[in-house]
LOVO-12020 format. One record per residue: z, x, y of N, C-alpha, C in turn. Coordinates in steps of 0.2 Angstrom, whole numbers, padded with zeros to 4 digits, always signed. Atoms other than C-alpha are relative to their C-alpha. Layout:
ZXYZXYZXY;...
//
This chain:
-0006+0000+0002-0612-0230+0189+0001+0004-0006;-0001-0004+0007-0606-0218+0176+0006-0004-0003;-0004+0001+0003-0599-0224+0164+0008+0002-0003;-0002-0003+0003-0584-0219+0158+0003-0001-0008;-0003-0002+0006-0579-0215+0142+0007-0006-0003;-0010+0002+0001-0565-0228+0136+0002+0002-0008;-0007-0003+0006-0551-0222+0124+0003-0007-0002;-0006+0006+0002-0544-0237+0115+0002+0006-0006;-0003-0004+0007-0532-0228+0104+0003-0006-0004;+0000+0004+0006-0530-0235+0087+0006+0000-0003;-0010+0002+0002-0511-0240+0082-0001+0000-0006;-0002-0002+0005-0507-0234+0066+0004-0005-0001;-0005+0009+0004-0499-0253+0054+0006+0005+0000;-0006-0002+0002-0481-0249+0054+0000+0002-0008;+0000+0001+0007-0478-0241+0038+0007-0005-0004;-0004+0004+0002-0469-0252+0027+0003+0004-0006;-0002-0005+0006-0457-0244+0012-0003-0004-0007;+0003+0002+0006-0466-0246-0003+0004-0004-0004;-0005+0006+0003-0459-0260-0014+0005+0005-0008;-0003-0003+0003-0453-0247-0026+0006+0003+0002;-0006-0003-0004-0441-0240-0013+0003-0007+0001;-0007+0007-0003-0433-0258-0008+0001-0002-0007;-0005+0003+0005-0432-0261-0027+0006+0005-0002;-0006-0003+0002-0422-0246-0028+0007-0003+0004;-0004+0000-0006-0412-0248-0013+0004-0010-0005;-0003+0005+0001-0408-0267-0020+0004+0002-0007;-0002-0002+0007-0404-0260-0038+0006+0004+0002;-0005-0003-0003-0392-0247-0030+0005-0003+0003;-0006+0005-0004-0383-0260-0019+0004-0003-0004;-0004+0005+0004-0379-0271-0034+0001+0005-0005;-0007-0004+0001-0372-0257-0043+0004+0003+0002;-0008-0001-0004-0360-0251-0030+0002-0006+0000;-0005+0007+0003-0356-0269-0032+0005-0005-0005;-0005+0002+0007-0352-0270-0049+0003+0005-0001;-0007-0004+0001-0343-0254-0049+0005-0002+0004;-0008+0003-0004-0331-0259-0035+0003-0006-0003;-0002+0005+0005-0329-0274-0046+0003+0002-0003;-0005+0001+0004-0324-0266-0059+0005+0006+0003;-0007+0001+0002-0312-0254-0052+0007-0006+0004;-0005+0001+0000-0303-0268-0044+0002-0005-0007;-0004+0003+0005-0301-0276-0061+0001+0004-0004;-0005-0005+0002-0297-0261-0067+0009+0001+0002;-0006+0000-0004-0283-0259-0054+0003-0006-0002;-0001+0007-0001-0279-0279-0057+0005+0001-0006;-0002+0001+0006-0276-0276-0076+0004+0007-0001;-0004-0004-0002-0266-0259-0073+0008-0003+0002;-0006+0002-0007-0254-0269-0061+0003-0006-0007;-0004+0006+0005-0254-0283-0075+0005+0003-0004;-0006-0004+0005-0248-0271-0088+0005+0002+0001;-0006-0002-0005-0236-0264-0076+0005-0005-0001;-0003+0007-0003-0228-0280-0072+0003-0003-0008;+0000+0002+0006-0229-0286-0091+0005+0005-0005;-0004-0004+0001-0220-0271-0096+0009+0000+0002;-0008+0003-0003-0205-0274-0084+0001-0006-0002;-0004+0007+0003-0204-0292-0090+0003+0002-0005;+0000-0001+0007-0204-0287-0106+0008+0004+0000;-0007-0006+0000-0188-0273-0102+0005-0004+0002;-0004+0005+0000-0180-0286-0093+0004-0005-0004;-0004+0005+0005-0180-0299-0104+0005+0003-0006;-0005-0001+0005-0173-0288-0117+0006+0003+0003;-0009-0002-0003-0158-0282-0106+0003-0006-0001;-0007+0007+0000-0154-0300-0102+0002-0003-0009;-0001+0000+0005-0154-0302-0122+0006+0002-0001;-0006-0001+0002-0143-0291-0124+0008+0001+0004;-0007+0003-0001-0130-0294-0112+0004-0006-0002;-0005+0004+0004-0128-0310-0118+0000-0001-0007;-0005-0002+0005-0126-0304-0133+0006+0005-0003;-0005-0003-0002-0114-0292-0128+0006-0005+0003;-0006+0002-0003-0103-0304-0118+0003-0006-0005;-0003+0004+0005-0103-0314-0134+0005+0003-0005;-0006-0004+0005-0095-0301-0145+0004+0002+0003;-0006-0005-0004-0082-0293-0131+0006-0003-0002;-0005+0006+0003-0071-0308-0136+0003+0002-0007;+0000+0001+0008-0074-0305-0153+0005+0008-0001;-0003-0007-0001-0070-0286-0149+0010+0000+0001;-0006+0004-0002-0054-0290-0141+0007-0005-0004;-0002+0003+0007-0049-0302-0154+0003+0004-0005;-0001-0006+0005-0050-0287-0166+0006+0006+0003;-0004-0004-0003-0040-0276-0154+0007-0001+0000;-0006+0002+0001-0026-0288-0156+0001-0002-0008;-0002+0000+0008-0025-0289-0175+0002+0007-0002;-0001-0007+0003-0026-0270-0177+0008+0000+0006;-0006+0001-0002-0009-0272-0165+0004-0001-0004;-0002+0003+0005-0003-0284-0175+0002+0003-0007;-0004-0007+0006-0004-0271-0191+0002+0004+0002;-0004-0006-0002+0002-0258-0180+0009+0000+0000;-0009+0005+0000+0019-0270-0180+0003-0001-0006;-0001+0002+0005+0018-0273-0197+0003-0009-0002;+0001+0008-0001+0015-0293-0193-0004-0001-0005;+0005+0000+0005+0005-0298-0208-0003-0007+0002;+0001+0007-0002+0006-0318-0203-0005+0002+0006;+0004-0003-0005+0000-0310-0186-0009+0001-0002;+0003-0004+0001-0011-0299-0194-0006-0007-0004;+0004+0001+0003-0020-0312-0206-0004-0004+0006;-0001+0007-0005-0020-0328-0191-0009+0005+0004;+0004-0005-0006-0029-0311-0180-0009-0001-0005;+0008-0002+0001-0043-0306-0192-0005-0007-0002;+0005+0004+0002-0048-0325-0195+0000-0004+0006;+0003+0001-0007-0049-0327-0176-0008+0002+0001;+0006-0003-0004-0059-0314-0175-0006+0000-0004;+0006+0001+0004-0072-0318-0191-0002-0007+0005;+0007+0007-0004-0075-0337-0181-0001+0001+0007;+0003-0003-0004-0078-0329-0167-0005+0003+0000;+0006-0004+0002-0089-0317-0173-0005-0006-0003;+0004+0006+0003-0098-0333-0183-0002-0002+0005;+0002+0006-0004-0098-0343-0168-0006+0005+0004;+0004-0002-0004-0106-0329-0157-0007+0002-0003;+0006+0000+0003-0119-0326-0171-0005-0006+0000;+0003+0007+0000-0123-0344-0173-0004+0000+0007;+0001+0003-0008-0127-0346-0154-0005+0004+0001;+0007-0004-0002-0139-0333-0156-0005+0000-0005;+0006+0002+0005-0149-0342-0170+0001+0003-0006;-0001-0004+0005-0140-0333-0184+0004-0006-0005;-0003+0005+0003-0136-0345-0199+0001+0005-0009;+0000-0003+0009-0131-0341-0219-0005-0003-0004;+0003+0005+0005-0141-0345-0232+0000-0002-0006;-0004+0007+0005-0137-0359-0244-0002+0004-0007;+0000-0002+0007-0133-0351-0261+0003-0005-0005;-0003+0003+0005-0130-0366-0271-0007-0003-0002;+0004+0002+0004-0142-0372-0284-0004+0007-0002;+0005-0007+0002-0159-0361-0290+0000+0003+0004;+0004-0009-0002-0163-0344-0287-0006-0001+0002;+0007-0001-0006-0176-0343-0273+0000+0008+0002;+0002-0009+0000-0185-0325-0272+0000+0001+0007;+0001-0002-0006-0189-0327-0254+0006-0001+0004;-0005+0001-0004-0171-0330-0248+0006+0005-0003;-0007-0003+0004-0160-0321-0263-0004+0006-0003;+0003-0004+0005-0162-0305-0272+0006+0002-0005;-0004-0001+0005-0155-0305-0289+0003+0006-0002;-0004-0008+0003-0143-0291-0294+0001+0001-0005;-0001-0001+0006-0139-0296-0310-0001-0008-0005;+0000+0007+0005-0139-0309-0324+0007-0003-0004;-0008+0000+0005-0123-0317-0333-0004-0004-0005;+0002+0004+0005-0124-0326-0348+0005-0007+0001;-0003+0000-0003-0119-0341-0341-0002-0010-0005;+0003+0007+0003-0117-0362-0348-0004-0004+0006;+0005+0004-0007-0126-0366-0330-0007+0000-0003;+0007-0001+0001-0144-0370-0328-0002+0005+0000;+0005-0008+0001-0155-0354-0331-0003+0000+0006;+0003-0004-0006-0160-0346-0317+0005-0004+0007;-0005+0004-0003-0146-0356-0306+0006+0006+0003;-0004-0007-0005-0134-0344-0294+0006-0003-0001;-0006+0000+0004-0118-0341-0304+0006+0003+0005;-0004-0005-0004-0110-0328-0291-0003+0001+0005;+0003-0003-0005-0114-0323-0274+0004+0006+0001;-0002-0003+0001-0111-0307-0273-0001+0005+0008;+0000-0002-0006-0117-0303-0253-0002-0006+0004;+0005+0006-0003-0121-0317-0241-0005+0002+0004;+0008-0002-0004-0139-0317-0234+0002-0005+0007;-0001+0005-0007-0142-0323-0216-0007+0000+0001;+0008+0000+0000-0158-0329-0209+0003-0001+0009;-0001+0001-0007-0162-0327-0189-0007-0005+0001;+0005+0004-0001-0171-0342-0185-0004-0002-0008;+0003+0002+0007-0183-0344-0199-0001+0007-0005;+0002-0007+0001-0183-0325-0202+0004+0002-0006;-0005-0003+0003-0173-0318-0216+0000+0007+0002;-0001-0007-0004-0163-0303-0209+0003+0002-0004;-0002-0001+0005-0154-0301-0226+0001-0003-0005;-0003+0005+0004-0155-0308-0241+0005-0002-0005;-0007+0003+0003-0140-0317-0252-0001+0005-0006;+0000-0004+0006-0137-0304-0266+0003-0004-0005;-0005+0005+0006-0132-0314-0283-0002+0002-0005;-0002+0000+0008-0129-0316-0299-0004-0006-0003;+0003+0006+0004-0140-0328-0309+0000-0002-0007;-0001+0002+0006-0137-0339-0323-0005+0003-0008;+0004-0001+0008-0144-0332-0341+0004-0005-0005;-0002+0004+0005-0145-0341-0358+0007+0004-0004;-0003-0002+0004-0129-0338-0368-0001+0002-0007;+0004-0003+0006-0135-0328-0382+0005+0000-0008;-0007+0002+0006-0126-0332-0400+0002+0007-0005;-0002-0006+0002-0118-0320-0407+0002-0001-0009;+0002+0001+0007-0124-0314-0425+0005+0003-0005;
//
């Protein structure tokens, strides 16, 4: 019997990808991950500003019309007093223009706008002095107001212009 010759052919181990290629490939996945991340919270906070913006525009329309349909009255009011001096009605005329100041007061008021109290001492952060008199009042005590301050809310939006008490100085 002649032998023959056997061939086992020898299988080549599957090559495996070196462990520095799977760790790139996993590095690479997790950062397309965290980009796509961030741009949709890029995207998120774009839409936010968007949207926060238009509130924002919003709200202050609605402000202002109603404080627009607060003064039309007021406006109105005014259009009938200037009639009334056009007639040469003074009664008319006075009755008119003290409609139209507590109107204008009241629509003020409604939107947070008050006077500010100029009786007793002179306070810096609510009044500013414009002059001094020589006066028998306490010193430093608001003799004359001579503009009224308002405040909007707790804000001063102008302050009370006066006059404040000085010692009477004797005359030599």
């Amino acid at each position: 019997m002649t032998s023959e010759p056997t061939h086992i052919e020898e299988q080549a181990p599957a090559e495996e990808p070196a462990p520095e290629l799977d760790e790139l490939a996993s590095l690479q996945a997790e950062r397309d991950g965290f980009f796509d991340r961030l741009q949709r919270v890029t995207a998120d906070f774009e839409n936010y500003r968007k949207r926060a913006a238009r509130d924002q525009a919003a709200f202050a329309q609605r402000a202002t019309e109603r404080l627009v349909s607060e003064l039309l009255p007021v406006l109105d009011a005014l259009e009938g007093a200037l009639e009334a001096a056009g007639e040469h009605e003074e009664a008319k005329l006075e009755e008119g223009v003290r409609l139209v100041h507590r109107q204008l007061a009241d629509a003020l008021g409604k939107q947070g706008v008050a006077e500010i109290d100029t009786d007793g001492k002179f306070d810096p952060h609510v009044h500013e002095a414009v002059l001094s008199q020589p006066s028998e009042a306490e010193e430093g005590s608001i003799v004359n107001v001579l503009q009224k301050g308002y405040r909007l809310g707790e804000k001063v939006v102008r302050p009370a212009r006066v006059a404040v008490a000085a010692p009477i100085q004797p005359e030599v």
